[in-house]
N, C-alpha and C positions, 0 to 999 in steps of 0.2 A: 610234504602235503600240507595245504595252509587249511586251519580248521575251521568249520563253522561256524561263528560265533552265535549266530541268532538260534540255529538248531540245540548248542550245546547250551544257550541260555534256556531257550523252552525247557528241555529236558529237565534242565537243573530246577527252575520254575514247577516243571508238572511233578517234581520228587518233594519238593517244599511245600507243597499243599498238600500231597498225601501225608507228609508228616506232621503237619500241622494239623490235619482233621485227627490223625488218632493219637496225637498230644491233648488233645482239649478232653477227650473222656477222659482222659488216664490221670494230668496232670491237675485237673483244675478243683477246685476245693468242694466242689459237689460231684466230683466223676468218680471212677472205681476205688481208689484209693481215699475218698474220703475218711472214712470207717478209722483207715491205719493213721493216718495224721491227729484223728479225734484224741484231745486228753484224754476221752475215756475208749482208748481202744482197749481194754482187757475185755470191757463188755462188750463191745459192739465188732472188734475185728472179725471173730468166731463167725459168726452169720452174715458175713460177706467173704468168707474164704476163698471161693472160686473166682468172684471181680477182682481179690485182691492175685491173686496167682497169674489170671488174665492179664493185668493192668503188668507185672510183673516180667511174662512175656514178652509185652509191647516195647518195654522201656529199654531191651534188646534188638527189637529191630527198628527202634526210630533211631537204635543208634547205629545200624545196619544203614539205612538210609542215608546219614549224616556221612559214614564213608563213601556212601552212593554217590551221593553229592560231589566230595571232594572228587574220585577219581571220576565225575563227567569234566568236572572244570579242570583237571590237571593241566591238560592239552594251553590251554591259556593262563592260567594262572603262572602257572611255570613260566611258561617264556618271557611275561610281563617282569616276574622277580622270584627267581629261585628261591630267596631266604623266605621271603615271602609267602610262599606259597608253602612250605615244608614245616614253617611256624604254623599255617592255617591248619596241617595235616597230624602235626604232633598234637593240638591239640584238638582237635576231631576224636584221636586214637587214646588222649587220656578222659576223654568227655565219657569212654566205653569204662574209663578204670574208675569213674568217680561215681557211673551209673552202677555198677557194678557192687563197688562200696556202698552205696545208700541202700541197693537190693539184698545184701547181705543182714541189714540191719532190720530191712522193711519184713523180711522172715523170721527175724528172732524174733520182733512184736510180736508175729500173725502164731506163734507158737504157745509165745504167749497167753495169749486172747484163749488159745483151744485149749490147753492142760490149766488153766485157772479155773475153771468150775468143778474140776476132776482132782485133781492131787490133792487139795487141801492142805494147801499151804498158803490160799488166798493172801494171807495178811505178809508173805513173804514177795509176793508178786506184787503187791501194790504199793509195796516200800522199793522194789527194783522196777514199778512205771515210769513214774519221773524221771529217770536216771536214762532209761533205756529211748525213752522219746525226745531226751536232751541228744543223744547219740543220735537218735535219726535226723531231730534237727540241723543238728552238724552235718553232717553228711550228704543232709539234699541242700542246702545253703553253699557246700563247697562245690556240690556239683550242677547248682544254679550259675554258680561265679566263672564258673571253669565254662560253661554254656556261651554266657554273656561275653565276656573276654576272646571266647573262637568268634563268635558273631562281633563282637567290634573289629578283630584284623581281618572280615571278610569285607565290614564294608569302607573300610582303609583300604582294603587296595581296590574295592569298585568305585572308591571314591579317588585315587591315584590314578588309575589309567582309564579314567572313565567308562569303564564296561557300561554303566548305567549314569543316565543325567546325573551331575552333582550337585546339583540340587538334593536330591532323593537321598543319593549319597552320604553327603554332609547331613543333612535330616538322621539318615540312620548312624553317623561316629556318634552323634550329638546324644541322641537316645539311649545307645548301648553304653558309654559311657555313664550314662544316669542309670543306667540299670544295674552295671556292673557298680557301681559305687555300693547302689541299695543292698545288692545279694551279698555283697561282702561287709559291708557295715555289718547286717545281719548274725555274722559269722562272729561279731565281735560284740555281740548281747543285746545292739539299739535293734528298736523295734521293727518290724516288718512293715512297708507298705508294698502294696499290688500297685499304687499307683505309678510307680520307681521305675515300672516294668510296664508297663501302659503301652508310653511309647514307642518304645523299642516293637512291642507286640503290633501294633499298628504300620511301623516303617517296615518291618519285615515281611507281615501282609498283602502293604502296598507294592514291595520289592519283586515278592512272587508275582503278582499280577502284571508288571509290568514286563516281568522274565516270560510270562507264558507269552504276553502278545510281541513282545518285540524282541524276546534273546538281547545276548550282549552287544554290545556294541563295540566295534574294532580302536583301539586304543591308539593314539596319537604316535607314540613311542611304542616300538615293541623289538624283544630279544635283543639281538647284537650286545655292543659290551653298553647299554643304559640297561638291561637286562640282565646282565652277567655282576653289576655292580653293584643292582640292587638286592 
């Protein structure tokens, strides 16, 4: 049965903008998680405990989503390039292990924040802040990298068998490439810009929008052994 390309792009399209809408509360440097990112979270986590728990939930189902995603596009991704597509899927599947990681750390803080006013050991806690927010540092930086890297071999191979104009394509290697440079420099002490990540944010946007109104588009080349080979 030959699948539909344009249905299974919408779909993928209407899944990437629900994820996107509840990425922006959660991830962005004024959404729920602000508080736990602050140098000064001992003070400030405590009294947003429930956004920060909330924001915590989410970051399990945007990654719920993101397999959502892979398994609508299998049906084609697959047939275009096996290796291809099961690269796209391993790393969907460690995007859960590294969100996972960071949410493990994102809770020591928030435990933090709440037994700091109580135990009195304040001057012990605020000599292991630094320490502790270096560690979450790490952690959201590798699971920025590990993000950016799935989304550039997503749009490698929309930009190989043209699912989507190559134009847009090319735009978006071009971007996540820049993005993944930034999140990973990051990882290695140079400084953070948001702007590193702009575009990728913007091609991606523009990617959805184009997936809701027009789905994929049928590839030039498909399965047989140019599929088998790739």
């Amino acid at each position: 049965m030959t699948p539909d390309y344009k249905w299974i792009g919408r779909i993928a399209g209407i899944l990437l903008l629900a994820q996107a809408l509840v990425a922006i509360p959660v991830y962005t440097e004024v959404g729920m998680m602000s508080s736990i990112i602050s140098p000064d979270f001992l003070v400030q986590a405590a009294g947003n405990a429930a956004k920060i728990r909330t924001a915590l939930v989410l970051t399990f189902l945007l990654g719920g989503v993101t397999l959502a995603v892979a398994l609508v596009v299998l049906p084609i991704f697959r047939a275009a390039s096996e290796r291809m597509f099961w690269l796209y899927f391993g790393l969907c599947v460690a995007g859960l292990a590294t969100a996972a990681l960071e949410s493990v750390v994102v809770r020591e803080m928030l435990a933090m924040s709440v037994n700091y006013p109580q135990t009195g050991k304040g001057v012990i806690y605020e000599a292991l802040a630094p320490v502790v927010r270096s560690e979450w540092s790490a952690a959201h930086f590798f699971n920025l990298a590990s993000g950016h890297v799935k989304a550039l071999v997503v749009f490698l191979i929309l930009y190989r068998f043209r699912f989507i104009p190559r134009l847009l394509a090319g735009i978006g290697v071009i971007a996540t490439v820049l993005s993944t440079s930034g999140t990973t420099a990051a990882l290695l002490g140079v400084p953070f810009s948001y702007l590193t990540m702009t575009p990728t944010g913007l091609v991606q946007l523009a990617t959805t929008f184009w997936l809701i109104w027009k789905g994929f588009s049928e590839p030039i080349t498909l399965g047989g052994a140019e599929g088998q080979r790739s």
